[in-house]
N, C-alpha and C positions, 0 to 999 in steps of 0.2 A: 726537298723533303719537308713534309709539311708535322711530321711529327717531332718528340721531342726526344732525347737518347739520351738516358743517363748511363754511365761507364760503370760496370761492379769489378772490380778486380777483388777472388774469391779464392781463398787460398786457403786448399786443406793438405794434410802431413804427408798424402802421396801424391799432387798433381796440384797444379793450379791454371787457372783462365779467367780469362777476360771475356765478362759475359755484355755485351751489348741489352738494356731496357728500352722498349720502344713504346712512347706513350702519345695517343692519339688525343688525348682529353678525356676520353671514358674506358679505355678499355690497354691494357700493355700484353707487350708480345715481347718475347725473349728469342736473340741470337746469338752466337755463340760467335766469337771474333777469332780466340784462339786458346790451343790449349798447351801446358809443358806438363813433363815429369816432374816433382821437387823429392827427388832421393837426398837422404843426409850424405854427409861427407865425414869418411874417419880420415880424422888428424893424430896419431898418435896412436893412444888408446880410448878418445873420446870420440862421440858423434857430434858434430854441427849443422847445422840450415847455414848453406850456403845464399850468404844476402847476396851479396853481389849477383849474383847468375842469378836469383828469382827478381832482384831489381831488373837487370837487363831483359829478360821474358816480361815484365809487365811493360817495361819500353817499347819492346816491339809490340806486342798486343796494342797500344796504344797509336804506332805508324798506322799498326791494320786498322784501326777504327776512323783515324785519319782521315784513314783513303776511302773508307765506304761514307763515313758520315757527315764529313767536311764540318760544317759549321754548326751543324743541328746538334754537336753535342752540349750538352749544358754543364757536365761536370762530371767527377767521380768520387769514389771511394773503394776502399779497402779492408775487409777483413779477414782475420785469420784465425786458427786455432788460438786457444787460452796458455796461459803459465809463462811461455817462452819471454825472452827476454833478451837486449842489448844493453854493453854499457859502451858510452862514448865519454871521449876526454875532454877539456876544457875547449879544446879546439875542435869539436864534432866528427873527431876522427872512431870510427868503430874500435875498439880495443881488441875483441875479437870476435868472432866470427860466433852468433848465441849458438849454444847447446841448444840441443832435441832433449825434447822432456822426459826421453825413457831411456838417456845417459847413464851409465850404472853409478853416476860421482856422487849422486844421491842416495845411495846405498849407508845406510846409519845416518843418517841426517836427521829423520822424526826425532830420533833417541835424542840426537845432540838439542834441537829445538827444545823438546821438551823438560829436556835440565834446567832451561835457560827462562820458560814460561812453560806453565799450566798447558797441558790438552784443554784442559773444559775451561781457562780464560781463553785460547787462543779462539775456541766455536764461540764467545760468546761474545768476543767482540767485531767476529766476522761472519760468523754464521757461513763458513764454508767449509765443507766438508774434508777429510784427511785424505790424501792423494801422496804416496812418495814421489811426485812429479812435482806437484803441487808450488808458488814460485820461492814462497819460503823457504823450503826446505834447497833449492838450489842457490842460494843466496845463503844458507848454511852452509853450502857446499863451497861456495865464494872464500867464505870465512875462512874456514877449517882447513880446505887442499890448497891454497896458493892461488887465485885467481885475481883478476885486474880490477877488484871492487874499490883498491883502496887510490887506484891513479884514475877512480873516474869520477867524471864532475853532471854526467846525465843518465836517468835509468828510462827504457824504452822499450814498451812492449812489442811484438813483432809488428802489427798493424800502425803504430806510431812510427815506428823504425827505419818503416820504408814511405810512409807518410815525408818523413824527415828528410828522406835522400830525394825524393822528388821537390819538395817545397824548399827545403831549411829551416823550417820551424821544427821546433822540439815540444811536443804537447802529447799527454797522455789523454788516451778517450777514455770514459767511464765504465762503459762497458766491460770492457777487456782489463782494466786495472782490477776488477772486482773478483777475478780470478787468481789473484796470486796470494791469497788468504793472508796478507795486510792492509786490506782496503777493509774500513770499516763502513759497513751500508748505513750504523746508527748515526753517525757524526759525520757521511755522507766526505771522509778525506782518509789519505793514509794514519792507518793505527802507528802512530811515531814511541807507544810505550813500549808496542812490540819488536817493531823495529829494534828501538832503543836496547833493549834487554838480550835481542841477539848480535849486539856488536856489529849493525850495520849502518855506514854513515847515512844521519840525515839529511845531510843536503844533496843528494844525487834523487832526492825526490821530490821533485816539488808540486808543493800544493795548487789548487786549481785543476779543473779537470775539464776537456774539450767533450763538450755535450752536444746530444747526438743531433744534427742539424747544424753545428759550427760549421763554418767553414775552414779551415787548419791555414791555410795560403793558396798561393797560385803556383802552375808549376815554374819553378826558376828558370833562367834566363837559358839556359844550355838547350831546357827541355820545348821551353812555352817558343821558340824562334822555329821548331820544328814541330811540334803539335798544337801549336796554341796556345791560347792565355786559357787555361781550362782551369777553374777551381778544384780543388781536393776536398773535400767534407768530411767532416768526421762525421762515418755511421753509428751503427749499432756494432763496432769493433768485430768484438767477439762473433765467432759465425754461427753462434746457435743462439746470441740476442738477434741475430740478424734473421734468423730463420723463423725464429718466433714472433719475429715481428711480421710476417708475412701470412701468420697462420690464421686465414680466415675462419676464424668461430665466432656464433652469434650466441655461444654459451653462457651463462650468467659465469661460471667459472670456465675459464679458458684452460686446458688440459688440451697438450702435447707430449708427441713423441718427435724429439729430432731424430731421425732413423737413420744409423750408417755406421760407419768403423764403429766409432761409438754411439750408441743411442742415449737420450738423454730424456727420460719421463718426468713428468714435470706439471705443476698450474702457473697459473702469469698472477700477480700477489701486489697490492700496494702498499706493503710493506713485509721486512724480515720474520723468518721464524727462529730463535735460536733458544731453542729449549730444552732441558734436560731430553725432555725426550729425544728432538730432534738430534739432538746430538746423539743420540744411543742409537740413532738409528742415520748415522752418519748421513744425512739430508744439507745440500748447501743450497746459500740463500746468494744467487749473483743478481746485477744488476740488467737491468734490461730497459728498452726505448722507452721513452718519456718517463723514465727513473722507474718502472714498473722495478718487482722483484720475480725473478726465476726461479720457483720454489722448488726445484730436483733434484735425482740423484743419477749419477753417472752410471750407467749396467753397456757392458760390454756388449757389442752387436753384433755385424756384419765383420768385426777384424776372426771371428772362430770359421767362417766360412773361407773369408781370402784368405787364411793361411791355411786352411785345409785342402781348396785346392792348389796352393800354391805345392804343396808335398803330395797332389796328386798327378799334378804335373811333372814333379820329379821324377815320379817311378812312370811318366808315361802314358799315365791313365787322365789325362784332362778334361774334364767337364764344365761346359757352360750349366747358366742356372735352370736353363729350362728342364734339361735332362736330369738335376740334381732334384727338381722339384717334383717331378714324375716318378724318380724312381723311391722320393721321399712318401711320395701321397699312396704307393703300390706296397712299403712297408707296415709294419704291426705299430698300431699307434699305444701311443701309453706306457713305452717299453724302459724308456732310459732318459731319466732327465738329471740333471746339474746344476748348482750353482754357476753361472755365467761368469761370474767375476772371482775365483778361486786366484791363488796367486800363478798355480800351473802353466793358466793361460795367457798369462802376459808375455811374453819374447820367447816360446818354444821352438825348437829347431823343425819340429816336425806336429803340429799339431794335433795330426789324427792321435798320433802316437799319445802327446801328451793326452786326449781325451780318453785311450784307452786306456794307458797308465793310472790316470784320476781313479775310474770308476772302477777297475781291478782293486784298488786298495780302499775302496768304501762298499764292495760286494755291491759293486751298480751294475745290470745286466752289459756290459761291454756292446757297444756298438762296430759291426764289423762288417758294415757295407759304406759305400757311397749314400744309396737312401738312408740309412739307419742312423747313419753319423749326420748327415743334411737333418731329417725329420729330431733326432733328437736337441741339436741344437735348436735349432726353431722354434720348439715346443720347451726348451727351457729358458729360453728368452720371453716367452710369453708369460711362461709361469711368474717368471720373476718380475714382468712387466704390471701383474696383479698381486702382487705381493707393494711393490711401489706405489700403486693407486689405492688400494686398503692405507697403506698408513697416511698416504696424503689425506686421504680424509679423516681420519684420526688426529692426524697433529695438525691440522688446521682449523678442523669443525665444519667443512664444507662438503659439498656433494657434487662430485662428478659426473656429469650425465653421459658429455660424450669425450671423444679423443680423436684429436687432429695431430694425425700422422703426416711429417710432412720429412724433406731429404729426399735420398736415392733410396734409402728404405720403403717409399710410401708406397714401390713398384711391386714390391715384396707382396703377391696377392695370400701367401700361403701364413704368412707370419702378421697379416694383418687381418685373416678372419681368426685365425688362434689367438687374436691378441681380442679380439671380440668376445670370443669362447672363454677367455680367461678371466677376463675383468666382468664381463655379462655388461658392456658398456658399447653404444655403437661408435662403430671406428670410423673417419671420414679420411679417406689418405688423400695425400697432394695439398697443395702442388711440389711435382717430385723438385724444381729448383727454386727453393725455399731463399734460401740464404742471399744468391743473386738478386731475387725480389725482393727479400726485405731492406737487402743494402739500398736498393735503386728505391725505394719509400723513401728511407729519409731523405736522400738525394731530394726527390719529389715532394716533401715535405719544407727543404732547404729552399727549393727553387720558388714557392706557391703554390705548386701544383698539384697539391694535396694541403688540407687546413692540418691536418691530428692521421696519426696512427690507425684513426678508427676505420677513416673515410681511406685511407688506404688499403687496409685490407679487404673491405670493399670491393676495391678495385681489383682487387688479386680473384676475388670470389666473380668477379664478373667476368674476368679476362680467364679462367682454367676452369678446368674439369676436374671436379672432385666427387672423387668414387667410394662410396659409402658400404661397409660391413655390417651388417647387422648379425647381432648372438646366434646360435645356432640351437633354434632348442630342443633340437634331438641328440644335442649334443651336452646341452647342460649338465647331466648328471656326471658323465663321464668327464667333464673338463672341474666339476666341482672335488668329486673324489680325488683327481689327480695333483690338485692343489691343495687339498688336506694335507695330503701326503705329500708334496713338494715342501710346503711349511713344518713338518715336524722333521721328517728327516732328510732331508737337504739342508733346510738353512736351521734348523734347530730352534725353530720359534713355536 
């Protein structure tokens, strides 16, 4: 094989795989090696991410790439979702098994935090926005309920964690540290005053941070006799640095959307915003590839559809999205929209339900079909999608021209011309596997085979198809009115 194959092991909250990059010298192509489920595990009354089983699934993913790629592989890496966390003991034994970030242990934790340190010192020294998930506040959780924080001697992000179990090295990537709203982006190390003030030891953190393009080790001796001496790299951790890092714009202001369970709208920034305002407007500033900042806010996405049909499949009525999107585009448009991110919608048993529940109790025309419930989510994700790009430009002073949509979202053709319709901004979706590509960059950046970040994206823009939205302007009036009016009474602004 005369190409080169960098290994993305890509790990989101309901499945993970091991994506194969295949790069010619000018142009890469993506395969898919293998995929798993990663369902949490209740222990008790709590939910955990079973390490061990997702360690073992990237092991075999990594036989499979063995055997198809032999020696042409040059290395990998791993990222994963943000917040989560392991702690290990002096002896690098797991202590237990880290929480899922929508664990209820977290439940009164903001409160306890914020006895302990200021809300507006803790955004000003981190410039991350408030999330009951969020890592502090589960490390409050540490504190407070009984957990192993006080017999540990290493603290480990998920994407470090299994870095660790493959290498033996203990190193945190930058990226992915910058989500757990104690990493300060000013002082570019953990905030140790915060720490300090929530009664959490400092030395289970240490200072220094593997940046993006390190190499972390090789795989240890167990692993590297059956797949090789393959290096590990520390990418862009986090899988929406990683996906941004991929998002080919030739924009003077880069403006994305990671699209998926969660969407994440956002500009790429060379340095923090943490400003009264942005803090009023709950905007976080995470870290991203070549120390860039991630100037976005988190808005709920694609999790209001999979669990709406997840309870349409219960009562029997299951629908793929094509038929969701047909019967959405044949419904009354303009009828019912929402805040996206209400508390309602986070862990409901039955979502539709909860979606009818909401809008019964704010007098919102109740959506009571398949299309009606499909088209009004959609259309309130877009709203709020322009609601997010208005204030970016506000709390930045920049100008957005376009939006690169990229995820499983980017397939989304119904939610990416409304997101055009919305913002009156042209939408460029793709490439749908964002995050796979931006891991396998810095790979490709680690190796030489890319100089910078820039000339990689590049590469991405050479190698995919990117399908472009442009405004609708028989539609302008109608998409302006109904965000008047999503802004005053929906979100009360």
């Amino acid at each position: 094989m005369n190409k080169k194959v960098f290994l993305a092991v890509d790990l989101g909250a309901g499945s993970g795989r091991v994506m194969a990059a295949l790069f010619d010298g000018e142009k890469l192509s993506l395969e898919e090696v293998s995929r798993w489920a990663s369902a949490p595990v209740k222990l008790g009354n709590s939910y955990h991410w079973d390490a061990n089983d997702i360690l073992k699934n990237i092991v075999e993913g990594l036989r499979k790439a063995r055997r198809s790629y032999g020696e042409a592989i040059v290395s990998m890496g791993i990222d994963t979702w943000g917040v989560d966390y392991a702690l290990l003991d002096a002896g690098g034994k797991l202590l237990n098994l880290p929480y899922i970030y929508r664990d209820s242990r977290t439940d009164g934790m903001m409160d306890e935090v914020f006895a302990k340190v200021p809300k507006k010192q803790i955004y000003a020294s981190t410039g991350i926005q408030f999330m009951f998930f969020n890592t502090i506040f589960q490390i409050m959780a540490e504190i407070k309920k009984g957990g192993n924080i006080d017999k540990a001697a290493s603290f480990l992000m998920m994407p470090d964690l299994l870095s660790y179990m493959l290498t033996g090295e203990r190193v945190n990537e930058r990226t992915n540290a910058s989500t757990t709203q104690f990493y300060n982006p000013f002082k570019r190390d953990w905030d140790f005053d915060i720490l300090c003030a929530i009664g959490a030891p400092e030395k289970i953190f240490k200072s220094g941070f593997a940046e993006c393009g390190d190499v972390i080790g090789r795989l240890r001796g167990e692993y590297s006799s059956e797949l090789g001496d393959v290096p590990v790299v520390a990418v862009a951790s986090h899988d929406t640095a990683s996906a941004v890092a991929a998002t080919p714009s030739g924009a003077e202001v880069p403006a994305y959307i990671n699209s998926g369970t969660w969407c994440l709208p956002g500009v790429e920034l060379k340095s923090p915003v943490a400003t009264e305002e942005s803090f009023g407007e709950n905007f976080t500033n995470e870290v991203g590839a070549e120390d860039t900042i991630r100037f976005l806010k988190n808005v709920t996405g694609m999790w209001l559809v999979q669990k709406s049909k997840e309870a349409w499949k219960a009562r029997g009525e299951d629908k793929d999205y094509r038929d969701l999107e047909a019967a959405a585009t044949a419904s009354e448009a303009m009828r019912t929209h929402f805040d996206p991110d209400v508390p309602d919608f986070v862990m409901p048993e039955d979502m539709t339900r909860a979606i009818a529940e909401h809008c019964m109790k704010r007098g919102i025309a109740v959506p009571d079909s398949h299309g009606r419930i499909f088209r009004a989510i959609q259309e309130s994700i877009a709203l709020k999608y322009a609601y997010v790009f208005e204030t970016i430009e506000r709390l930045t002073a920049k100008n957005v021209s376009q939006i690169n949509v990229m995820g499983g979202g980017s397939k989304d053709s119904m939610l990416n011309q409304f997101t055009a319709n919305s913002t009156g901004k042209l939408v460029k979706a793709g490439p749908t596997e964002s995050t796979a590509l931006g891991n396998a960059i810095i790979q490709m950046k680690s190796a030489g085979c890319v100089s910078s970040l820039k000339e990689g994206r590049e590469v991405v823009a050479k190698s995919f198809d990117i399908k472009s939205f442009e405004p609708q302007k028989s539609e302008s009036g109608i998409w302006a009115d109904a965000y008047g009016k999503f802004k005053r009474e929906v979100l009360n602004k």
